[in-house]
C-alpha positions in Angstrom: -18.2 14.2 -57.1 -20.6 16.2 -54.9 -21.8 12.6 -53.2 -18.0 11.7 -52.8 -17.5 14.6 -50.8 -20.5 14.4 -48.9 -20.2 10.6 -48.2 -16.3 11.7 -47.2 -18.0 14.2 -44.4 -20.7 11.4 -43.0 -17.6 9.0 -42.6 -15.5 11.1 -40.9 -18.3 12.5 -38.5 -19.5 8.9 -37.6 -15.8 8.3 -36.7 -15.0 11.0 -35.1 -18.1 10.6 -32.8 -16.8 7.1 -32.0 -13.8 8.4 -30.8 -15.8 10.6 -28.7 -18.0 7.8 -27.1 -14.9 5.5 -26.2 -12.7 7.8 -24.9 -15.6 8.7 -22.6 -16.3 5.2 -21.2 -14.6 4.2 -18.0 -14.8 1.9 -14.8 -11.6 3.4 -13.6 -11.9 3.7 -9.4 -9.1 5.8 -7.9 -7.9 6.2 -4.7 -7.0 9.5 -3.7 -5.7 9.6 -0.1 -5.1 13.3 0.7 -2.0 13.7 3.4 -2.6 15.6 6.6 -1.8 19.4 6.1 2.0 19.7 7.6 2.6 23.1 9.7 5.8 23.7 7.3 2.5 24.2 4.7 0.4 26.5 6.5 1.9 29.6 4.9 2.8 28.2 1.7 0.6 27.7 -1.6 -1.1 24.6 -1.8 0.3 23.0 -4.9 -2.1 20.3 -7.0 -2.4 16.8 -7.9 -3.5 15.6 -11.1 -4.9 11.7 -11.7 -4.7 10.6 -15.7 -8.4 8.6 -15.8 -9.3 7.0 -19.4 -11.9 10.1 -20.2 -9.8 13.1 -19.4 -7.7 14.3 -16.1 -8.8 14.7 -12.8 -6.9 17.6 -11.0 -7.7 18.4 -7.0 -5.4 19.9 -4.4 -2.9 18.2 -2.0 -3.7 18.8 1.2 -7.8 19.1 1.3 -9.2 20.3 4.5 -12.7 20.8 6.5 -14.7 23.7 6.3 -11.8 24.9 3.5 -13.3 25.5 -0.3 -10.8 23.8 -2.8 -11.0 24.0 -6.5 -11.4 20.7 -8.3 -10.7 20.3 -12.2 -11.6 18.6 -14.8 -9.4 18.4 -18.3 -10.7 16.8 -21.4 -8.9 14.4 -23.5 -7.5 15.5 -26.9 -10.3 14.0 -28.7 -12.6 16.4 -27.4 -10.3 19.3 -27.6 -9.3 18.2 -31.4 -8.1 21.6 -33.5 -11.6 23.0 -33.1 -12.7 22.3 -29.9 -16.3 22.1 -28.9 -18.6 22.0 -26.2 -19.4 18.8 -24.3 -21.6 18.4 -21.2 -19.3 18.1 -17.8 -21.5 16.0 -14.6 -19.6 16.2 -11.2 -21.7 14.1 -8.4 -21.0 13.5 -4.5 -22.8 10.2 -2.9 -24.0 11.4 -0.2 -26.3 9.0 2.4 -26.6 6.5 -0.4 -27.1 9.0 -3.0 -25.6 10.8 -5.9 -25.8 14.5 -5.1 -24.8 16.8 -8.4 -22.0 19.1 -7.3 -20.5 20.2 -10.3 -22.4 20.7 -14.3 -21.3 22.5 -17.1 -20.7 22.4 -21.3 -17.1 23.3 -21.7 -14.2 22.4 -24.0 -11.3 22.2 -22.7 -11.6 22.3 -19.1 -14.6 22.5 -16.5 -13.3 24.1 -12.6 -15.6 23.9 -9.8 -15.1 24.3 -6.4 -16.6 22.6 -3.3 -16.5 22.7 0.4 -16.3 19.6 3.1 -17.7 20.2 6.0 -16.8 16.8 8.4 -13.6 14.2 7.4 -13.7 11.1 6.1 -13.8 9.4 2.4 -16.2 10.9 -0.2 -17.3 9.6 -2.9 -17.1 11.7 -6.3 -17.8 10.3 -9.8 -17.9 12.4 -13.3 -18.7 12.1 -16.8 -17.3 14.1 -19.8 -19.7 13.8 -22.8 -21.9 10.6 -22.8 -25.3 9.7 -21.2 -25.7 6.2 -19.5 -24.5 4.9 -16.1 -21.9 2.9 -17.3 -19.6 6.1 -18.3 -19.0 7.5 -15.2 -15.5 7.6 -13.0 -15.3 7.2 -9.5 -13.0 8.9 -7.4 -12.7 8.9 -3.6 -11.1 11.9 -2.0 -10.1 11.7 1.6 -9.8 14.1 3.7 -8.0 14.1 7.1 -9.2 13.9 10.6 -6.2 15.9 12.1 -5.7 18.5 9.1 -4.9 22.1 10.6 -6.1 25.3 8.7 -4.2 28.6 8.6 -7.0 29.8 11.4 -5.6 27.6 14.0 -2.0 29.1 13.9 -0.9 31.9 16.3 2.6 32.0 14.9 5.8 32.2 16.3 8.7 34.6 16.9 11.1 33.8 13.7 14.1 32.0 14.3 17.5 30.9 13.3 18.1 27.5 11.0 21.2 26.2 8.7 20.5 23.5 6.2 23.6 20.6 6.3 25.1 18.2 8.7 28.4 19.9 8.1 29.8 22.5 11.0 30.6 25.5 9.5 34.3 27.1 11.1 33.6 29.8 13.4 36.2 32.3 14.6 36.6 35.0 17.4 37.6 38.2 17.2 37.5 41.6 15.3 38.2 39.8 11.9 35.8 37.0 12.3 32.3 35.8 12.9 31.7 33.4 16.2 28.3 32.8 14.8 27.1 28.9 14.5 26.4 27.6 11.0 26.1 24.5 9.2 26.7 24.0 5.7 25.3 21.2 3.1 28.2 19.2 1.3 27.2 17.6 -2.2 30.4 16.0 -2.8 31.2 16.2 -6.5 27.4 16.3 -7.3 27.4 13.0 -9.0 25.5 10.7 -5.8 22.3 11.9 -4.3 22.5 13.0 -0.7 20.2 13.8 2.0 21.2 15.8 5.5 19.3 17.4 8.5 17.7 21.2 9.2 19.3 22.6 11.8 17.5 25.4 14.4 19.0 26.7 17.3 22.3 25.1 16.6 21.0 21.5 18.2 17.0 21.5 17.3 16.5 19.2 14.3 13.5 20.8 12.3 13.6 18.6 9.0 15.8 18.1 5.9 17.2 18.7 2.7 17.8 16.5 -0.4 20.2 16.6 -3.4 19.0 14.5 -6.6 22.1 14.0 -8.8 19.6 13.4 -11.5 17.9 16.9 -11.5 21.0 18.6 -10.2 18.2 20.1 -7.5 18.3 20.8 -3.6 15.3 20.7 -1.6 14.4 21.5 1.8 11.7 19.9 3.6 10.5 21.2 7.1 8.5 18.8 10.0 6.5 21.0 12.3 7.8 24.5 10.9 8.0 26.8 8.1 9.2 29.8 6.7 8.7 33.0 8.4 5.4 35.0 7.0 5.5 37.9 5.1 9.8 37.9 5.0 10.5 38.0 1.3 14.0 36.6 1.9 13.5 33.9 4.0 15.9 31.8 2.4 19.1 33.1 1.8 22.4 31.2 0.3 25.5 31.3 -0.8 27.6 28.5 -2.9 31.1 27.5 -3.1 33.6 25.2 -5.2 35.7 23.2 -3.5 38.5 24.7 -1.7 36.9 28.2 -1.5 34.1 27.4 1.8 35.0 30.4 4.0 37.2 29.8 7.1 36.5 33.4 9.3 33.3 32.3 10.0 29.9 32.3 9.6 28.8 33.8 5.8 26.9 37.1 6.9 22.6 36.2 5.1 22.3 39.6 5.0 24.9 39.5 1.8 24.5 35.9 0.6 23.7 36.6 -3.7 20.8 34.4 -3.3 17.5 35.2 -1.6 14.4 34.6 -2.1 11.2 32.2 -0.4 11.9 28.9 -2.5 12.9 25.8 -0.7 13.9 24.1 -3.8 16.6 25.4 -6.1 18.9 24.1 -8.6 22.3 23.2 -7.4 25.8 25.1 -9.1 27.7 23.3 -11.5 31.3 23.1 -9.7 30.3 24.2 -6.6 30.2 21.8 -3.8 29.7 23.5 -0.5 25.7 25.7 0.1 25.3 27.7 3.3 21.8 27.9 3.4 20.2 30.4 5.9 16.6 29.9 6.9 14.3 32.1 8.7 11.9 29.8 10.4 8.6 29.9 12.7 6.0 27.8 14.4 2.6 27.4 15.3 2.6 28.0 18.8 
């Protein structure tokens, strides 16, 4: 019985270090083209991107910049992690003049972070390993990073200004008992059919757009060359309405609107088709 069980143990450590050695093996060769850093983004936390390889995850940030340290991430497969996880020997290298340069080593188990710094643009060259020796088991992935990408240092922002999400003109009325103010409003129709309308600054200065997904019941507000106003807590500001109830004395006061916050993405209000969405907006100038 004793040899039964111990023949049991060899079987299943021989298999489970076959698992290990194939999920490690790759020739994958991805293509990672980093977009220029938008203004609207200098202010705003860079979110991540993650690229599923056959060894594990590869995660890196969205906008990658010169002369800007960015963390990059690497995230084992499940066969490594398994219900005990256990160490396994992480290689990050950079070709550099012909080269592989070692960036990044470490014997993690779930996840190995380092971070790194480019100092010119252009494409680089990374490639990892999780867990096996031999060339043939490492990934390559380029990362590019942009020519014309603009850092937080290179903004002297601007004033803060005025913008209303929507293509719809809000009713404005004069008078003791009304607000004059312009204002536009975003109109999702009975929610059902996606639809897409401009930013509005200034009254006439189009400054970007906004988006509603009838599948995710979501709004979201994209900017061009600004962004929200730094260090205002309640840049955005909205209020909602069901049809038939969109104000008619004027312009919705921000200063009262029930929903406030930074966030240019929300989740729309069942019945309510009308949003008056108040932005406060700046520039680099």
């Amino acid at each position: 019985m004793k040899n039964q069980f111990t023949s049991r143990i060899v079987k299943l450590t021989f298999a489970f270090m076959f698992i290990l050695l194939a999920s490690s093996c790759s020739d994958d060769n991805e293509t990672l083209d980093a977009a220029p850093l938008a203004k609207d983004q200098i202010n705003s936390e860079i979110s991540a991107r993650t690229v599923a390889v056959t060894n594990g995850t590869f995660d890196f940030p969205d906008v990658i910049c010169v002369n800007v340290e960015f963390q990059f991430c690497l995230n084992f497969p499940q066969a490594f992690a398994g219900p005990n996880p256990k160490a396994t020997n992480v290689q990050v290298q950079l070709l550099v003049d012909g080269d592989y340069v070692q960036i990044g080593q470490g014997n993690e188990n779930i996840q190995y972070c380092f971070n790194h710094t480019f100092t010119a643009a252009g494409d680089y060259q990374l490639r990892f390993k999780i867990g096996a020796d031999g060339a043939d088991t490492w990934t390559a992935v380029t990362v590019t990073v942009p020519i014309d990408c603009d850092t937080p240092s290179t903004c002297t922002e601007s004033e803060p200004d005025t913008a209303y999400v929507g293509d719809s003109v809000g009713s404005t009325v004069k008078g003791k008992n009304g607000n004059g103010a312009w204002w536009y409003y975003l109109d999702i129709g009975s929610g059902s059919a996606n639809v897409t309308a401009d930013v509005w600054k200034g009254k006439t200065t189009d400054i970007g757009n906004v988006s509603y997904n009838a599948s995710t019941k979501t709004i979201t507000i994209t900017l061009d060359d600004w962004f929200l106003e730094t260090g205002n807590s309640e840049s955005v500001k909205w209020y909602s309405y069901a049809n038939g109830t969109l104000p008619t004395n004027g312009r919705p006061a921000p200063g009262l609107a029930p929903n406030k916050g930074t966030s240019l993405s929300f989740d729309a209000i069942e019945g309510h088709q009308y949003y008056a969405i108040h932005l406060d907006v700046a520039t680099c100038e």
